[in-house]
N, CA and C of each residue as an Amber inpcrd file, in Angstrom:
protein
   321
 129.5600000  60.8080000-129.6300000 129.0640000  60.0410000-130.7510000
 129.4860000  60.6450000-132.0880000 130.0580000  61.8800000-132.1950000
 130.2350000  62.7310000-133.5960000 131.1910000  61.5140000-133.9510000
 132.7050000  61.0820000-133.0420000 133.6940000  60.6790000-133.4760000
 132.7650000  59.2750000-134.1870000 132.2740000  58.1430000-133.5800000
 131.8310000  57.1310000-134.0030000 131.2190000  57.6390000-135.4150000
 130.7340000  58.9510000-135.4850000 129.9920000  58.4020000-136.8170000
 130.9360000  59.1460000-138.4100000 132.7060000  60.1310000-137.1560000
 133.2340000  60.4800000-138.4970000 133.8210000  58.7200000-138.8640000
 133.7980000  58.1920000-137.6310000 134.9620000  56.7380000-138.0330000
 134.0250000  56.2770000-139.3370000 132.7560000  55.2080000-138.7050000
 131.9100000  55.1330000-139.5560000 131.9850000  55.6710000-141.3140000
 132.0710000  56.9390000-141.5260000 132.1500000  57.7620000-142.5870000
 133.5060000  57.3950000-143.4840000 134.5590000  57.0550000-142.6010000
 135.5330000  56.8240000-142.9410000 135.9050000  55.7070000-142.9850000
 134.9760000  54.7810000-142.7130000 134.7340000  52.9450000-142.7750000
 134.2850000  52.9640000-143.8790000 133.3500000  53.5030000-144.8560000
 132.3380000  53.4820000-145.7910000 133.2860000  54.0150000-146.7310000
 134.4130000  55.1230000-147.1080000 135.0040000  55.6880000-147.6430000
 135.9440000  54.4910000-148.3580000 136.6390000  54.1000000-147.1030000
 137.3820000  52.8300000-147.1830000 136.8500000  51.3960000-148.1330000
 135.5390000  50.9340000-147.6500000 135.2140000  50.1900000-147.9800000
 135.1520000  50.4060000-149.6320000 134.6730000  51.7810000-150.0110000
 134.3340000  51.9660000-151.2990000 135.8840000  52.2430000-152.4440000
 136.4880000  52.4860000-151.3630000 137.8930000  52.9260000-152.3740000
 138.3420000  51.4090000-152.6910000 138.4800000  50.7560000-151.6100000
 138.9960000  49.1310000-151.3760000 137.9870000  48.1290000-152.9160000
 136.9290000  48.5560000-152.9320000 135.9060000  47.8440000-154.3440000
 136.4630000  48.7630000-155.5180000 137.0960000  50.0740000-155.2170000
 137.4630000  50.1440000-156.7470000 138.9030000  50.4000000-156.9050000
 139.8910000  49.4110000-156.1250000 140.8090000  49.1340000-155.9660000
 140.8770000  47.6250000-156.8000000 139.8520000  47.0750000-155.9540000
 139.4780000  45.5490000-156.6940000 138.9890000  45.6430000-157.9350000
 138.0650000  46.7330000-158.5600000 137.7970000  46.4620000-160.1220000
 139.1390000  46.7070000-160.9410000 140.3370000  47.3780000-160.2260000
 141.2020000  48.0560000-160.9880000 141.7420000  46.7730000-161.3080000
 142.5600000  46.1120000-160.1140000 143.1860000  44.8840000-160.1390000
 142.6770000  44.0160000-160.8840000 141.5300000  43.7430000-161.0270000
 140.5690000  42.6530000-162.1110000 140.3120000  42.9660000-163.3340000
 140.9610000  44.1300000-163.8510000 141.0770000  44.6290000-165.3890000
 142.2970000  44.6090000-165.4620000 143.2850000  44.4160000-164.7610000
 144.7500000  44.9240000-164.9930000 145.4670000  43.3700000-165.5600000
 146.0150000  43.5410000-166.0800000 147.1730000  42.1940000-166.8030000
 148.7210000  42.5510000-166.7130000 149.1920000  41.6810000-166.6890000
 150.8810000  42.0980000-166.5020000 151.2510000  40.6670000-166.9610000
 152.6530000  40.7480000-167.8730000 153.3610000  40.0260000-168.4260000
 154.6180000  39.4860000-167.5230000 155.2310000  38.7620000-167.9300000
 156.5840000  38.3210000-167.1440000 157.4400000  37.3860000-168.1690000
 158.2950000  37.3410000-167.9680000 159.1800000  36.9910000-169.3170000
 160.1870000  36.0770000-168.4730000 161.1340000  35.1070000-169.6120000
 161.9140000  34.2990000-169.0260000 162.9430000  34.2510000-170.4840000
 164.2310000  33.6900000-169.9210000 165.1130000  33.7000000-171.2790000
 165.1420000  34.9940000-172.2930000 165.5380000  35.7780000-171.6590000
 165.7010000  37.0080000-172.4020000 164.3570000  37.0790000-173.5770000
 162.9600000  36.6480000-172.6340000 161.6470000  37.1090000-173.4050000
 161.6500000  36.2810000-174.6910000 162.1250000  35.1780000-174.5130000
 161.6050000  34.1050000-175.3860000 160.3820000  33.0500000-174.6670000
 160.1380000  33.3010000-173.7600000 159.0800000  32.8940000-173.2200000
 158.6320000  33.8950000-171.9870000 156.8870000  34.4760000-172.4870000
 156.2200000  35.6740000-171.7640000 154.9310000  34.8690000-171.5390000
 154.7510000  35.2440000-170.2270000 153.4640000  34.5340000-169.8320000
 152.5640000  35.9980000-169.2260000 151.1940000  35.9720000-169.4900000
 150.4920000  36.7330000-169.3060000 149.4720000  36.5820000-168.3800000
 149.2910000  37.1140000-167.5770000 148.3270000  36.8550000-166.1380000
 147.1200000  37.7480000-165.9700000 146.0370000  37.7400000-165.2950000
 144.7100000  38.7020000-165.4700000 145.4110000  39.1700000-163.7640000
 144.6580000  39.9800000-163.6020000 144.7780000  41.2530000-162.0200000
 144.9600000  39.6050000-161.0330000 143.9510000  38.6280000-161.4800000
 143.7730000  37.8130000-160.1620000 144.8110000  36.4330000-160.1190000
 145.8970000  36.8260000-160.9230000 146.9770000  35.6410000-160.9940000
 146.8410000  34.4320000-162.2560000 145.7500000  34.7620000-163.0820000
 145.3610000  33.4920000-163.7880000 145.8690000  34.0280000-165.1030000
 146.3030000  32.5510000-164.9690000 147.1960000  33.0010000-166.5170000
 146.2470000  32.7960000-168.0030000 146.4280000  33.7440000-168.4750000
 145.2070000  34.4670000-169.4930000 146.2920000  33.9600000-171.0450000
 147.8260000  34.4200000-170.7730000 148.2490000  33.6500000-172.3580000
 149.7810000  33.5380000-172.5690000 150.4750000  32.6700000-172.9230000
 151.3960000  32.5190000-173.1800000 151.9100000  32.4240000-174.4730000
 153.7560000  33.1720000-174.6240000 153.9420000  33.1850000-176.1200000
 155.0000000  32.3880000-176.1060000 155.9370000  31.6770000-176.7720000
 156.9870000  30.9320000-176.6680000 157.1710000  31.4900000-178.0070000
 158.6750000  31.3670000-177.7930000 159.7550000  31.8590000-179.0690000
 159.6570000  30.4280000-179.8610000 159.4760000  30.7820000-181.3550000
 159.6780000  29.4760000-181.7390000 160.8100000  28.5040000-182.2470000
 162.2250000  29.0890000-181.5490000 163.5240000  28.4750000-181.3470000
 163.0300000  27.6180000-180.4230000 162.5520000  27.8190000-179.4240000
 162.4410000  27.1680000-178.2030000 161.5680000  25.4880000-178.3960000
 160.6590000  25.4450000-179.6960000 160.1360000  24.8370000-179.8170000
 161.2400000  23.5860000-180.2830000 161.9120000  22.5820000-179.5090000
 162.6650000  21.6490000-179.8260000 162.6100000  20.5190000-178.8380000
 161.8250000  19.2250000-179.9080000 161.5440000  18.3080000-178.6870000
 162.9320000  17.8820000-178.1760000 164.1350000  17.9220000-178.3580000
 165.2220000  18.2350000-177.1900000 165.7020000  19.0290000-176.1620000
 164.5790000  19.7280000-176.4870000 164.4800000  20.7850000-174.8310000
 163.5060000  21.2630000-174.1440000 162.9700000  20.3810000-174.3570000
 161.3720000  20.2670000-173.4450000 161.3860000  20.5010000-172.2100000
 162.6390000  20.3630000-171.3540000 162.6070000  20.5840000-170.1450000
 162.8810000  22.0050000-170.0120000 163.8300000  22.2680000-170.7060000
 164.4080000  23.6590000-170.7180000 163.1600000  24.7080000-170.7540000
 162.8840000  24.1690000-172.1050000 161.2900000  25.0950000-172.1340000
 160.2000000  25.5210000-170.7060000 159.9880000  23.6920000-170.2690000
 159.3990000  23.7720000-168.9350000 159.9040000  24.6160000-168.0930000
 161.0310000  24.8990000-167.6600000 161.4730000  25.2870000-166.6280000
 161.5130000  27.1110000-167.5960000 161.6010000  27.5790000-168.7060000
 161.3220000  29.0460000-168.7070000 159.6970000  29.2180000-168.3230000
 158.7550000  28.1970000-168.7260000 157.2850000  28.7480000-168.5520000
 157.0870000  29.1020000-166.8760000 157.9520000  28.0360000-166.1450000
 157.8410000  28.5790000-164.8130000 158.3810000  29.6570000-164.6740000
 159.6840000  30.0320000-164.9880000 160.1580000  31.2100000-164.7610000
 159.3810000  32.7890000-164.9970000 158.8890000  32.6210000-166.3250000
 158.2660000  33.2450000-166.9330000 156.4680000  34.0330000-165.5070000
 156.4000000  32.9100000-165.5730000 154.9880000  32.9230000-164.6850000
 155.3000000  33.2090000-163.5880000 156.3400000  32.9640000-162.9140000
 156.6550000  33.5460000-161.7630000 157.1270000  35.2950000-161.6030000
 157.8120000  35.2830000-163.0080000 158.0220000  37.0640000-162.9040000
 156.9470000  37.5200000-163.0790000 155.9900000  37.1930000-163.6910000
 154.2110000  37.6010000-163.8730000 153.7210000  38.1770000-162.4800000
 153.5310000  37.2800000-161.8190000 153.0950000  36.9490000-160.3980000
 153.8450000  37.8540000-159.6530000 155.1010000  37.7170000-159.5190000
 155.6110000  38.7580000-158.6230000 155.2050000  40.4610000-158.9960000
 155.0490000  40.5990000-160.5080000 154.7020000  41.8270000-160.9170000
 153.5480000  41.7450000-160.3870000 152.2350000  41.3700000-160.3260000
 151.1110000  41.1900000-160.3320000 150.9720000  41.8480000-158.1730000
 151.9580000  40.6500000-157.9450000 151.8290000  40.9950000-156.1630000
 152.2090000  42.5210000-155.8470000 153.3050000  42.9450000-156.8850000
 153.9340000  44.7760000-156.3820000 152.7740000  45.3960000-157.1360000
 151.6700000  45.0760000-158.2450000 150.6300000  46.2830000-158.0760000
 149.5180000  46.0220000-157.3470000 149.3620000  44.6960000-157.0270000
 148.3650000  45.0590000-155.6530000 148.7860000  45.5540000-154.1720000
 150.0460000  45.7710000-154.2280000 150.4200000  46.0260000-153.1340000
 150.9520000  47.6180000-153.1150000 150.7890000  48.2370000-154.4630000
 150.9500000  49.0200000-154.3770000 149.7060000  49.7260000-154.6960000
 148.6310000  49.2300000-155.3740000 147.0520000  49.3710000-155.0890000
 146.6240000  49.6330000-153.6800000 147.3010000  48.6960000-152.6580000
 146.7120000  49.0600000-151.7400000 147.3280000  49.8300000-150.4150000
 148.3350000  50.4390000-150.8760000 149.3360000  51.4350000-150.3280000
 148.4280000  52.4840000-150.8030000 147.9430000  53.0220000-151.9430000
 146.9520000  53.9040000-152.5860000 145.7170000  53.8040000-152.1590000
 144.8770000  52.8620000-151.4460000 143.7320000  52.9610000-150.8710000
 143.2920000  52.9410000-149.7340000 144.4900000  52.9560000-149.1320000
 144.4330000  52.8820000-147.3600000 145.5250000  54.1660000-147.5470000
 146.1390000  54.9600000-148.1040000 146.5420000  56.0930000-147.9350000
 148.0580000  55.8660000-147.1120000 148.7120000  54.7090000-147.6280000
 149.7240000  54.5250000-147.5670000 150.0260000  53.7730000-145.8790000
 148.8560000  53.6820000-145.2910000 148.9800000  53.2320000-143.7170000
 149.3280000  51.7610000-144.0550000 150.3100000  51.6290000-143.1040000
 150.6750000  50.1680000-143.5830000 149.9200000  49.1390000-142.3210000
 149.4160000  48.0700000-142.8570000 148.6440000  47.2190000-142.2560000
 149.0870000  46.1950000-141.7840000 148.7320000  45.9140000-139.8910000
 150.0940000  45.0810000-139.0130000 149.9640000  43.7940000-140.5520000
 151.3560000  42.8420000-140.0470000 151.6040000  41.5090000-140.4710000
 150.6050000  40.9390000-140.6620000 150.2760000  39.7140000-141.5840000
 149.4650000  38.9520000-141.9580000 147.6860000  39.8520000-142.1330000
 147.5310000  40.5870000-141.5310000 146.7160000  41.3810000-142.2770000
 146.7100000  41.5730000-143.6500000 145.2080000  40.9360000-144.3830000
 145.0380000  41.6600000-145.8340000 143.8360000  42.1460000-145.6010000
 143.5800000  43.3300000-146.7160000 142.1600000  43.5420000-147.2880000
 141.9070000  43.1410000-148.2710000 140.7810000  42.9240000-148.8190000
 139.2700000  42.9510000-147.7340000 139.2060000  42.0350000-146.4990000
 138.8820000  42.1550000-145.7520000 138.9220000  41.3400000-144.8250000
 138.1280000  39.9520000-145.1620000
């Protein structure tokens, strides 16, 4: 029974590093840029986009699409930044053990 209750100990350890893994991620913001950073979109830890800046060249109702298509761009480099620090958050809270496929935490 010792082992069950170091696991245990080390379930609780986990659990607690994993909640302040999650407050980190939920204060954290990251930017992403498109068109050589004439359009930066800004995201909170949980993917939601918190603010966007547009260059004001860009502002031309003859390129409205153009524009459209940097805000996606833009938001997508956000996001991908956003996915490599939770994923590297949680390389840091599980102590680098990598977790089978389709596995996430928290459960």
């Amino acid at each position: 029974m010792k082992n069950f209750a170091g696991l245990m100990k080390q379930a609780a350890q986990m659990q607690k590093t994993m909640e302040t893994m999650q407050e980190r991620l939920a204060a954290a913001t990251v930017e992403g840029s498109a068109g050589a950073g004439m359009v930066v979109v800004t995201l909170s830890g949980k993917g939601e986009m918190r603010g966007i800046r547009i260059d004001p060249k860009l502002v031309d109702p003859a390129e409205t699409e153009m524009l459209s298509d940097l805000i996606v761009a833009a938001h997508a480099d956000a996001r991908r930044k956003m996915e490599a620090l939770a994923a590297e958050e949680m390389r840091a809270a599980t102590g680098g053990i990598e977790l089978p496929a389709g596995m996430k935490l928290p459960f």
